[in-house]
Biopython code that builds the backbone (N, CA, C, O; Angstrom):
import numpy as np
from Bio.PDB.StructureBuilder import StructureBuilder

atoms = [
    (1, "UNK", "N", (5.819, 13.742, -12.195)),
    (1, "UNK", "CA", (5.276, 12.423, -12.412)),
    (1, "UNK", "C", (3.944, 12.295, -11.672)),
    (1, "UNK", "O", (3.852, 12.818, -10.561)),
    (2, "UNK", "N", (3.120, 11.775, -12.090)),
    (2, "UNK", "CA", (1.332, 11.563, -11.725)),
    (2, "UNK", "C", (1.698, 10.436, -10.608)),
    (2, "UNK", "O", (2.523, 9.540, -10.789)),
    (3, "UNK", "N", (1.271, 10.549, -9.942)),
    (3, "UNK", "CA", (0.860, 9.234, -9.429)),
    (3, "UNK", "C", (-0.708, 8.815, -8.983)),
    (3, "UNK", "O", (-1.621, 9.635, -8.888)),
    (4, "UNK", "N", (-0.847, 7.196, -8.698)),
    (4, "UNK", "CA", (-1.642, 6.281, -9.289)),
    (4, "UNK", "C", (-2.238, 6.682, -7.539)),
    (4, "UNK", "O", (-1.423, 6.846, -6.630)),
    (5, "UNK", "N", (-3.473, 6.769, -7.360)),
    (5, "UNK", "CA", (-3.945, 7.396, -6.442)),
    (5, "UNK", "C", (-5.434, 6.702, -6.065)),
    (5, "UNK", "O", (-6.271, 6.836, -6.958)),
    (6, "UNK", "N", (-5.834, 6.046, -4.973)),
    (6, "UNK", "CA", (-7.045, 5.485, -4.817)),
    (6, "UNK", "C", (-7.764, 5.850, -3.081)),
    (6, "UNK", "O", (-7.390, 6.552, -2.142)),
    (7, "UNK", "N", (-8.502, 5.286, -3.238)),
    (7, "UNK", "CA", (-9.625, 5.670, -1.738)),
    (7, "UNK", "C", (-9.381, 4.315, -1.496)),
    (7, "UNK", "O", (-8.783, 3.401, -2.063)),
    (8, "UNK", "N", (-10.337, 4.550, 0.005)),
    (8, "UNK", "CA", (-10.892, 3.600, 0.494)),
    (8, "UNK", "C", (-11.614, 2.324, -0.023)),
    (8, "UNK", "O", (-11.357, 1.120, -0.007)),
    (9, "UNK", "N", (-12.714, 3.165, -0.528)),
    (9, "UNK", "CA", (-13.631, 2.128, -1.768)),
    (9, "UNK", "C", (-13.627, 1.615, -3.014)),
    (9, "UNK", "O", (-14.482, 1.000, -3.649)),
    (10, "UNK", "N", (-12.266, 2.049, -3.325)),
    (10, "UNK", "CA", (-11.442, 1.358, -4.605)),
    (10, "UNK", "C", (-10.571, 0.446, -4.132)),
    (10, "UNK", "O", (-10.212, -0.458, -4.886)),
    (11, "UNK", "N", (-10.002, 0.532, -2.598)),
    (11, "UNK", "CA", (-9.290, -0.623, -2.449)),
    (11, "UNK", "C", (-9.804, -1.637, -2.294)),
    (11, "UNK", "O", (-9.228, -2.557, -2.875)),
    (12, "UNK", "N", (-10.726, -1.924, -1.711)),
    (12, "UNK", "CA", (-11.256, -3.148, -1.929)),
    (12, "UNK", "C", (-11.724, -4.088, -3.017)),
    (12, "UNK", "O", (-11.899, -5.248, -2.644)),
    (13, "UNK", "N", (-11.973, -3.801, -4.363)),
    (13, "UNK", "CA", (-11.399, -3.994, -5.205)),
    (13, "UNK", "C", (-10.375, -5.078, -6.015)),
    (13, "UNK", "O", (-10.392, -5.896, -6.935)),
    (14, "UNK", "N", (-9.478, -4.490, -5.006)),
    (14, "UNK", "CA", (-7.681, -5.136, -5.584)),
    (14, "UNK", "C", (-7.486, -6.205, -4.515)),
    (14, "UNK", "O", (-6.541, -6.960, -4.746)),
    (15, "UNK", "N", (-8.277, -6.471, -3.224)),
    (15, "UNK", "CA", (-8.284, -7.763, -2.636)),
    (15, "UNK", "C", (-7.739, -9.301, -3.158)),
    (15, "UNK", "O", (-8.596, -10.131, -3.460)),
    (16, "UNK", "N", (-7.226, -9.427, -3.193)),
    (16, "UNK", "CA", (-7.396, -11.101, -4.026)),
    (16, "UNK", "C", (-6.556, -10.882, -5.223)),
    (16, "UNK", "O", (-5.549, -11.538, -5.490)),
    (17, "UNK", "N", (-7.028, -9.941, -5.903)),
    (17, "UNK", "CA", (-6.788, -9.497, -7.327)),
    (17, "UNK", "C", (-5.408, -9.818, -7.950)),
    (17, "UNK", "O", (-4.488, -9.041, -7.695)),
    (18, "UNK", "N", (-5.228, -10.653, -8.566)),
    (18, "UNK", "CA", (-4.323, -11.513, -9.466)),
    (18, "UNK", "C", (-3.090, -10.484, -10.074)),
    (18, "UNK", "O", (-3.407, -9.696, -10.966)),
    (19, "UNK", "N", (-1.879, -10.505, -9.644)),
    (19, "UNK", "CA", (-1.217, -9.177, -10.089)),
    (19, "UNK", "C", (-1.167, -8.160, -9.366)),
    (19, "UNK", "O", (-0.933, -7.033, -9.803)),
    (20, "UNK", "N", (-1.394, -8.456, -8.100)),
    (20, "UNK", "CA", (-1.431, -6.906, -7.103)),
    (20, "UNK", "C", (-1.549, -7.546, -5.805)),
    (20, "UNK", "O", (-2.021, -8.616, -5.420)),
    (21, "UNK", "N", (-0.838, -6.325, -5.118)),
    (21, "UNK", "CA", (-0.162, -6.637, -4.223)),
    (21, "UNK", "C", (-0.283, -5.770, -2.568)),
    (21, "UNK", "O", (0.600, -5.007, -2.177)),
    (22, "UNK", "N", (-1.361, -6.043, -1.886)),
    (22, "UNK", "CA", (-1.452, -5.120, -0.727)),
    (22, "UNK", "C", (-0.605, -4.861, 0.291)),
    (22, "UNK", "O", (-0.369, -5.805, 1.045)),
    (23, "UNK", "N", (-0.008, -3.665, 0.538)),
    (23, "UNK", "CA", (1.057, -3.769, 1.336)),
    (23, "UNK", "C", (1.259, -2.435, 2.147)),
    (23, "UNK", "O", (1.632, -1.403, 1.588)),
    (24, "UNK", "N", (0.922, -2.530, 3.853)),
    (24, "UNK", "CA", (0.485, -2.356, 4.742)),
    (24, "UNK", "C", (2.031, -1.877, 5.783)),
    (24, "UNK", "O", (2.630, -2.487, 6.668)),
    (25, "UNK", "N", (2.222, -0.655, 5.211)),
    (25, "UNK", "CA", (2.831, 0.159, 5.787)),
    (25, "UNK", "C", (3.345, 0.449, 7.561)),
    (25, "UNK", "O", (4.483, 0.590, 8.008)),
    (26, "UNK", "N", (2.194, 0.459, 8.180)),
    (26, "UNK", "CA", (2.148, 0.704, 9.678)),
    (26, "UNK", "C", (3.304, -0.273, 9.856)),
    (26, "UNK", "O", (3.682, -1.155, 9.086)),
    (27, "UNK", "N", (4.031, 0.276, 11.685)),
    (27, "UNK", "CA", (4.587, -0.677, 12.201)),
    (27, "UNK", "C", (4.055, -2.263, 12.504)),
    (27, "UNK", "O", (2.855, -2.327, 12.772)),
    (28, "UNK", "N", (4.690, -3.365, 12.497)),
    (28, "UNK", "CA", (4.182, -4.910, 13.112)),
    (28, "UNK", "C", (3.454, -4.595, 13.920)),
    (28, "UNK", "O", (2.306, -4.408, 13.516)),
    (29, "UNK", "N", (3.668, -4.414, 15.160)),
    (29, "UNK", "CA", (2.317, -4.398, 15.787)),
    (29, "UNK", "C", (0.840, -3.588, 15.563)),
    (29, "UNK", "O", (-0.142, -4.223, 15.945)),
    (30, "UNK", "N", (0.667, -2.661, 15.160)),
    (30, "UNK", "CA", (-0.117, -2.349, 14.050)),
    (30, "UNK", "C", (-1.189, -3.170, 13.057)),
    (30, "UNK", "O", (-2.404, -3.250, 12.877)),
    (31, "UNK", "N", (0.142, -3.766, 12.496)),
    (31, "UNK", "CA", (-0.408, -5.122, 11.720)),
    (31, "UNK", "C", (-0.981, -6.314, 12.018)),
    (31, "UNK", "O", (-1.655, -7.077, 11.326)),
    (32, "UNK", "N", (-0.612, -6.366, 13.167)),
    (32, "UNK", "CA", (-0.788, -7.562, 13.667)),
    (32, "UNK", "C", (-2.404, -7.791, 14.618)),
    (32, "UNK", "O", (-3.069, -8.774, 14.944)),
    (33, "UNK", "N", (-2.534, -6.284, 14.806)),
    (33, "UNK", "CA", (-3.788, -5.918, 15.822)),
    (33, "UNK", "C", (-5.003, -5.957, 14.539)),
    (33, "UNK", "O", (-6.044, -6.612, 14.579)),
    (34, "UNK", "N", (-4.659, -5.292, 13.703)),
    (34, "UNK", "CA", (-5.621, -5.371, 12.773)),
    (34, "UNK", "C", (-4.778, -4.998, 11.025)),
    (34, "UNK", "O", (-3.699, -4.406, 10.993)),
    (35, "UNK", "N", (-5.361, -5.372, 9.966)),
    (35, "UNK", "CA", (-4.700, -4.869, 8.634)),
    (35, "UNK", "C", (-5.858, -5.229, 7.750)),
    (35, "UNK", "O", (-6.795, -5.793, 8.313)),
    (36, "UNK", "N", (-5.955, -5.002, 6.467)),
    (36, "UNK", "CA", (-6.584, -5.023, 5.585)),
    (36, "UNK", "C", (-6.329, -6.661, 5.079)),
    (36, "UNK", "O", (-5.205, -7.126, 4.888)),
    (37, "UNK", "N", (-7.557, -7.394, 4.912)),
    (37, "UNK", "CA", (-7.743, -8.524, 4.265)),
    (37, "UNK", "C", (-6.707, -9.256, 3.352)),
    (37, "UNK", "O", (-7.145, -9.220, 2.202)),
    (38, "UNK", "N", (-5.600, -9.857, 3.404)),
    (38, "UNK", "CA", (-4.509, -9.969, 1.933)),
    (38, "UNK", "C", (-3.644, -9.268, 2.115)),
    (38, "UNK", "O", (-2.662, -9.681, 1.499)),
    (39, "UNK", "N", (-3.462, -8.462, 2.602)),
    (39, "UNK", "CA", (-2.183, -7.452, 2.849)),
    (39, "UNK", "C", (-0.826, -7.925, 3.416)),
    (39, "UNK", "O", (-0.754, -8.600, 4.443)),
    (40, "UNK", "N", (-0.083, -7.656, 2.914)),
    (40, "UNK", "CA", (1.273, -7.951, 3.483)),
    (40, "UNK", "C", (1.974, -6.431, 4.332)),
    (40, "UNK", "O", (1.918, -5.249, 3.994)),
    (41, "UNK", "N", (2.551, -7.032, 5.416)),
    (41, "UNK", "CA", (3.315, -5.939, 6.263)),
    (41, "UNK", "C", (4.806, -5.977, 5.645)),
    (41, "UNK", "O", (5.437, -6.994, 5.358)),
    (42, "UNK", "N", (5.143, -4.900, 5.534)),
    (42, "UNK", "CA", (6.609, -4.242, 5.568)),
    (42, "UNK", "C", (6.442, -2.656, 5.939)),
    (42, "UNK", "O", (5.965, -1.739, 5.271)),
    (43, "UNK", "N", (6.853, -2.668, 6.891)),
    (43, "UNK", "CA", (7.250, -1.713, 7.745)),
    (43, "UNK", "C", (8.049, -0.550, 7.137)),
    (43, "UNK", "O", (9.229, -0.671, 6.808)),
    (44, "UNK", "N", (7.065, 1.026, 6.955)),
    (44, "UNK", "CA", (7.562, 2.271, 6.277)),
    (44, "UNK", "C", (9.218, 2.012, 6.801)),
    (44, "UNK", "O", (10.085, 1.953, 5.929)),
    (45, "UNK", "N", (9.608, 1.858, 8.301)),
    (45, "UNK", "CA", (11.292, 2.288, 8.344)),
    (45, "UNK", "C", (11.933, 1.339, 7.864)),
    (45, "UNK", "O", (13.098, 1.697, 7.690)),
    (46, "UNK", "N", (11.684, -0.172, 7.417)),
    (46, "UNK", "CA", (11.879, -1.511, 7.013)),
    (46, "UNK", "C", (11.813, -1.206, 5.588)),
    (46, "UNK", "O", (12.859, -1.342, 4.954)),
    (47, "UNK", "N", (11.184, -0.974, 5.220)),
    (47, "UNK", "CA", (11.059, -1.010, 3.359)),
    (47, "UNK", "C", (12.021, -1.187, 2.673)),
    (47, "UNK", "O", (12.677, -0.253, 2.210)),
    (48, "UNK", "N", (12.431, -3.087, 2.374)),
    (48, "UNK", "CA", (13.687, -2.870, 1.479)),
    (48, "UNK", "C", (13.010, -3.116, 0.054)),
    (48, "UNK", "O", (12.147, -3.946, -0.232)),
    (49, "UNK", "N", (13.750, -1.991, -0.920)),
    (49, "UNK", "CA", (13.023, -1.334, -2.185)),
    (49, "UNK", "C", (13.356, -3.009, -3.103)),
    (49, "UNK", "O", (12.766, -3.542, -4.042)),
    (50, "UNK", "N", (14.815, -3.511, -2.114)),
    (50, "UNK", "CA", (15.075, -4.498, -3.440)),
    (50, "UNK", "C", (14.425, -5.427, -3.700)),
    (50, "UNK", "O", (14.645, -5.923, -4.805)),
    (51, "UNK", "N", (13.266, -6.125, -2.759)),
    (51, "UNK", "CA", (12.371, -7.519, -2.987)),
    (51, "UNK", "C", (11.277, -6.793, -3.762)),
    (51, "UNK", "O", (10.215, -7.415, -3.788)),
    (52, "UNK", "N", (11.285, -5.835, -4.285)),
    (52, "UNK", "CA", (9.851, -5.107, -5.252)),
    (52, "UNK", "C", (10.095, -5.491, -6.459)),
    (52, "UNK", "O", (11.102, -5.046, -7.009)),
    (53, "UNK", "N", (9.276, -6.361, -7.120)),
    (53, "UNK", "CA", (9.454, -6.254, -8.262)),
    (53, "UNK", "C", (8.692, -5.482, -9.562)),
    (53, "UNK", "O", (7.523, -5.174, -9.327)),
    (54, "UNK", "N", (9.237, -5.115, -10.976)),
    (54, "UNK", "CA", (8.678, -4.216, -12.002)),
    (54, "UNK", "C", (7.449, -5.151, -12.549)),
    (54, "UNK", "O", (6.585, -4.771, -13.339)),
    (55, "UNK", "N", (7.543, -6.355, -12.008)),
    (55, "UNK", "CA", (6.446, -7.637, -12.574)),
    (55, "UNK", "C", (5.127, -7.338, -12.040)),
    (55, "UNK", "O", (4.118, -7.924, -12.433)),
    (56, "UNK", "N", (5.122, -6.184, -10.903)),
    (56, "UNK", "CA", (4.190, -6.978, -9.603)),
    (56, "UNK", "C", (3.496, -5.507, -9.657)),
    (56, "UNK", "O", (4.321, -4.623, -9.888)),
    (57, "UNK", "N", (2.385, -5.131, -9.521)),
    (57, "UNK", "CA", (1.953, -3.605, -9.187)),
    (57, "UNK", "C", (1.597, -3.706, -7.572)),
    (57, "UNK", "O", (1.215, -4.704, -6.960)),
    (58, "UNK", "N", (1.804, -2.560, -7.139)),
    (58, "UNK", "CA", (1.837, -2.774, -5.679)),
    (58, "UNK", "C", (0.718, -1.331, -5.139)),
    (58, "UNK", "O", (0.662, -0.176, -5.559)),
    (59, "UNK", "N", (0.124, -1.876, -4.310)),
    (59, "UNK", "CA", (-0.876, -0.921, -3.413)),
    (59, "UNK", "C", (-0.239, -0.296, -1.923)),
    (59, "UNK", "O", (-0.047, -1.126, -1.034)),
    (60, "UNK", "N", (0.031, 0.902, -1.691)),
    (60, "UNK", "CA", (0.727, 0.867, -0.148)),
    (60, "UNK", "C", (-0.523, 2.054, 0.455)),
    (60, "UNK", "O", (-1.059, 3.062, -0.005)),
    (61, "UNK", "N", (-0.593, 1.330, 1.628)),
    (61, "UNK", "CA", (-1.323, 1.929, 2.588)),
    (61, "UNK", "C", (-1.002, 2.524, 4.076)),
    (61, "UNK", "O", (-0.703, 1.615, 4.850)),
    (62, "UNK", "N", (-0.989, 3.766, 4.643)),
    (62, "UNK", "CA", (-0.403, 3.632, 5.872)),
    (62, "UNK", "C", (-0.998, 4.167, 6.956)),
    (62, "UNK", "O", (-2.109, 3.857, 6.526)),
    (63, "UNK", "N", (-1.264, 4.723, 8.036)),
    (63, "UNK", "CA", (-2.128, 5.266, 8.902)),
    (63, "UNK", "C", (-2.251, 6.316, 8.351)),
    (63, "UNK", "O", (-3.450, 6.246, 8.079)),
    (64, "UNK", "N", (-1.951, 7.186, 7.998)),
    (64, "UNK", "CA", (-2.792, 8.647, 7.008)),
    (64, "UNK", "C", (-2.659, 8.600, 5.396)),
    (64, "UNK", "O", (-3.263, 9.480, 4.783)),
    (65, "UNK", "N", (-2.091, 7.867, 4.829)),
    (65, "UNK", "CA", (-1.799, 8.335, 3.626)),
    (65, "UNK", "C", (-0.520, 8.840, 3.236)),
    (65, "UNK", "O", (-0.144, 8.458, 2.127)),
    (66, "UNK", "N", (0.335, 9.692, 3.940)),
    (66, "UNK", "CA", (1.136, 10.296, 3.343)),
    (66, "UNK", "C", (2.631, 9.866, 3.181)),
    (66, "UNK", "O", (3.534, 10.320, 2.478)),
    (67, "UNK", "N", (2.566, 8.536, 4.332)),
    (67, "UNK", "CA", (4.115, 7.648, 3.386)),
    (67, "UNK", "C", (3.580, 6.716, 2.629)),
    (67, "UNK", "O", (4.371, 5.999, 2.016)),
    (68, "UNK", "N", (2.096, 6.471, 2.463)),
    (68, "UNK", "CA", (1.945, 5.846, 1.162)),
    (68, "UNK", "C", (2.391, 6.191, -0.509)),
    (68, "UNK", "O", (2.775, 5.566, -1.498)),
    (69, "UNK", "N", (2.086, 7.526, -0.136)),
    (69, "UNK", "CA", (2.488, 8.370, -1.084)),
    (69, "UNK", "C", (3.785, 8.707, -1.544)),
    (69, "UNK", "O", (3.890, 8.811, -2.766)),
    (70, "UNK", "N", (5.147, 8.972, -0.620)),
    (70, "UNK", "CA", (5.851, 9.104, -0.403)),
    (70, "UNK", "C", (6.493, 7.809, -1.484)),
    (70, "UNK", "O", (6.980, 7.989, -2.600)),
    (71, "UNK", "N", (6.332, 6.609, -0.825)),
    (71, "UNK", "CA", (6.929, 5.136, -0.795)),
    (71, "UNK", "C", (6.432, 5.281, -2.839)),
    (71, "UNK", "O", (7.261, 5.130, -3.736)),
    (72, "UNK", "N", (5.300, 5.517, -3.010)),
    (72, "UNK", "CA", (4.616, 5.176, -4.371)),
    (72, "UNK", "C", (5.745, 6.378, -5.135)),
    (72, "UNK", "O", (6.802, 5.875, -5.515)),
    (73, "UNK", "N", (5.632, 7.455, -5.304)),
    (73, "UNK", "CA", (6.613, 8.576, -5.649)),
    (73, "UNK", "C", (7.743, 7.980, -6.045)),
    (73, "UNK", "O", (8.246, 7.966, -7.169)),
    (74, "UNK", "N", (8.107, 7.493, -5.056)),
    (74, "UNK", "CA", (9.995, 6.902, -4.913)),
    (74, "UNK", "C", (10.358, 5.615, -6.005)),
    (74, "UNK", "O", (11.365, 5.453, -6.695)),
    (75, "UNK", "N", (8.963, 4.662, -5.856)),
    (75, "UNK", "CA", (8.800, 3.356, -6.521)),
    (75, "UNK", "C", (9.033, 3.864, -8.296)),
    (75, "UNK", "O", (9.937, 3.642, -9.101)),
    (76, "UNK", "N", (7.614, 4.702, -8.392)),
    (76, "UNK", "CA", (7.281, 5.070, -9.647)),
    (76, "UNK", "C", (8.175, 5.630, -10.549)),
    (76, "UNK", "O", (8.164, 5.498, -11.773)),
    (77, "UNK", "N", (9.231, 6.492, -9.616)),
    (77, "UNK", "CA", (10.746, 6.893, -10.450)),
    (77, "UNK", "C", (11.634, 6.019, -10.726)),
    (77, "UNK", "O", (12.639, 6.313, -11.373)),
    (78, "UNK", "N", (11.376, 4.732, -10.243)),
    (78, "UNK", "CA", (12.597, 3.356, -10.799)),
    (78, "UNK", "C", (11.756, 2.409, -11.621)),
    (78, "UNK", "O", (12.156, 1.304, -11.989)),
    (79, "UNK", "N", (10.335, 3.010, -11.935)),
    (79, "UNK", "CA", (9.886, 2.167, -12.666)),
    (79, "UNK", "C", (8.946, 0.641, -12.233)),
    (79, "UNK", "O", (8.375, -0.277, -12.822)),
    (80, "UNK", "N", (9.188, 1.018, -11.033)),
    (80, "UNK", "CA", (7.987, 0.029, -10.210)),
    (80, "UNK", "C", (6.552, 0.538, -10.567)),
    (80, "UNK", "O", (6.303, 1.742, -10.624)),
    (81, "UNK", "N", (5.721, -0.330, -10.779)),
    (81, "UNK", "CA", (4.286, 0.203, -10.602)),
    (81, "UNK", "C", (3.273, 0.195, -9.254)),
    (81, "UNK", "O", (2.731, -0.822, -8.822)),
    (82, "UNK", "N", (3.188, 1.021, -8.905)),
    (82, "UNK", "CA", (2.858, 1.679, -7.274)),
    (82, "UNK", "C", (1.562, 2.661, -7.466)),
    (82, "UNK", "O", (1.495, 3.477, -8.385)),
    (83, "UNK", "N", (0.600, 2.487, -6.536)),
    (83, "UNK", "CA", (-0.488, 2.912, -6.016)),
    (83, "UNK", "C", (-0.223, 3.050, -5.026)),
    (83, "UNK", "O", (0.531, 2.246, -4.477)),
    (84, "UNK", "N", (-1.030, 4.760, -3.992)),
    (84, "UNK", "CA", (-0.999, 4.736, -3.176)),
    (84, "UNK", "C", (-2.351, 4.907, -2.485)),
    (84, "UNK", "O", (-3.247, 5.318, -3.222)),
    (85, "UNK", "N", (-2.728, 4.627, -0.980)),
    (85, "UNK", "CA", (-4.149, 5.134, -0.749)),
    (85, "UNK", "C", (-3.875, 6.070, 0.058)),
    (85, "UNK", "O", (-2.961, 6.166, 0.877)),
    (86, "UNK", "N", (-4.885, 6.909, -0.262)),
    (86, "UNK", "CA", (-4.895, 8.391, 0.579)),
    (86, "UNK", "C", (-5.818, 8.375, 1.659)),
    (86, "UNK", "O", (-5.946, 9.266, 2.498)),
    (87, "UNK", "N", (-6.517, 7.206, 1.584)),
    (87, "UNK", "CA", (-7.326, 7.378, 3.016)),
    (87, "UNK", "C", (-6.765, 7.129, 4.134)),
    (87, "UNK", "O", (-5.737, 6.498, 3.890)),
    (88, "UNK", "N", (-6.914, 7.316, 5.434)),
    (88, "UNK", "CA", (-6.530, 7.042, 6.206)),
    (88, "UNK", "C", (-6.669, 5.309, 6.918)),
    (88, "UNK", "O", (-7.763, 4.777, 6.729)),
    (89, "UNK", "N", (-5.806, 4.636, 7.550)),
    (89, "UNK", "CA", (-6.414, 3.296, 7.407)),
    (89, "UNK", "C", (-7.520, 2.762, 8.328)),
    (89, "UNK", "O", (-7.851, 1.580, 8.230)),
    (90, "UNK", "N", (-8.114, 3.583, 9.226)),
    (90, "UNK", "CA", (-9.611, 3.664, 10.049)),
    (90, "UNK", "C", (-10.139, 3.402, 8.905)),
    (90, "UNK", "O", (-10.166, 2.258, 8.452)),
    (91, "UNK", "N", (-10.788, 4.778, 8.087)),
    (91, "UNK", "CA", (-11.299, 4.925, 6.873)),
    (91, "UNK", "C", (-11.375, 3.533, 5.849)),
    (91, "UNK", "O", (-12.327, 3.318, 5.098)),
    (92, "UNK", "N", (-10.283, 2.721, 5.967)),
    (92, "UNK", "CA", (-10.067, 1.919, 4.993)),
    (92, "UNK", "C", (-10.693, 0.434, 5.638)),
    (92, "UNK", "O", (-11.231, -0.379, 4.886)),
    (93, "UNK", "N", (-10.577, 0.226, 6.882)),
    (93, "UNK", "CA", (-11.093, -0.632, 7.754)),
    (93, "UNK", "C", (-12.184, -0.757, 7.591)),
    (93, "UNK", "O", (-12.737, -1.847, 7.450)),
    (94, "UNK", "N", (-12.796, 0.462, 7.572)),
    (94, "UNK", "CA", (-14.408, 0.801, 8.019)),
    (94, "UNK", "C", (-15.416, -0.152, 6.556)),
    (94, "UNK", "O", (-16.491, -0.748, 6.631)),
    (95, "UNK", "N", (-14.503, 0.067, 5.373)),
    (95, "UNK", "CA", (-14.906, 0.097, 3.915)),
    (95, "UNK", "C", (-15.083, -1.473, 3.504)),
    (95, "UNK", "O", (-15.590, -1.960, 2.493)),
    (96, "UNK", "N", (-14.417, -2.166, 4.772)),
    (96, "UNK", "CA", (-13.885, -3.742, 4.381)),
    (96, "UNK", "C", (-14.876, -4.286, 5.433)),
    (96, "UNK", "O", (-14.961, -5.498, 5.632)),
]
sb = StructureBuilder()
sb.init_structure("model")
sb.init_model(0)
sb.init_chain("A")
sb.init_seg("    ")
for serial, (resi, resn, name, xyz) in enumerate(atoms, 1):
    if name == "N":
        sb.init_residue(resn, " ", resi, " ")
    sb.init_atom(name, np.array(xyz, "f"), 0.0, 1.0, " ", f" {name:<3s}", serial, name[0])
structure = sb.get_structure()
């Protein structure tokens, strides 16, 4: 299965964006120190799959990329629509 794959400078972008959904991986405090503009926190060890809905496309971001990826993978096999960013979230900070 492909998955839906973006940067830094495509996320910004999906800010605001009507139908999508930023969602900010790192632990709470993490989040709380700094996060991306619009973003909602749920926590990679927190992630309950069941408040996701197939209505909603979702963006996940995390300090490197790679449980973004992970989380999007997992989504995309039940039919959720999931993006992940591969940048790291410095990288993604820097862009905003």
């Amino acid at each position: 299965m492909r998955l839906d794959l973006i940067g830094a400078n495509e996320l910004k972008q999906y800010i605001g964006r009507r139908g999508y959904v930023i969602v900010d991986l790192r632990p709470k405090q993490d989040f709380n120190i700094s996060h991306i503009p619009g973003a909602v926190n749920m926590p990679y060890e927190e992630l309950d799959m069941e408040v996701l809905s197939e209505n909603t496309r979702y963006i996940f971001y995390c300090e490197r990329g790679v449980k973004s990826m992970r989380v999007c993978r997992f989504l995309r096999e039940r039919g959720i629509p999931a993006m992940a960013v591969v940048s790291t979230y410095s990288e993604c900070a820097r862009k905003m």
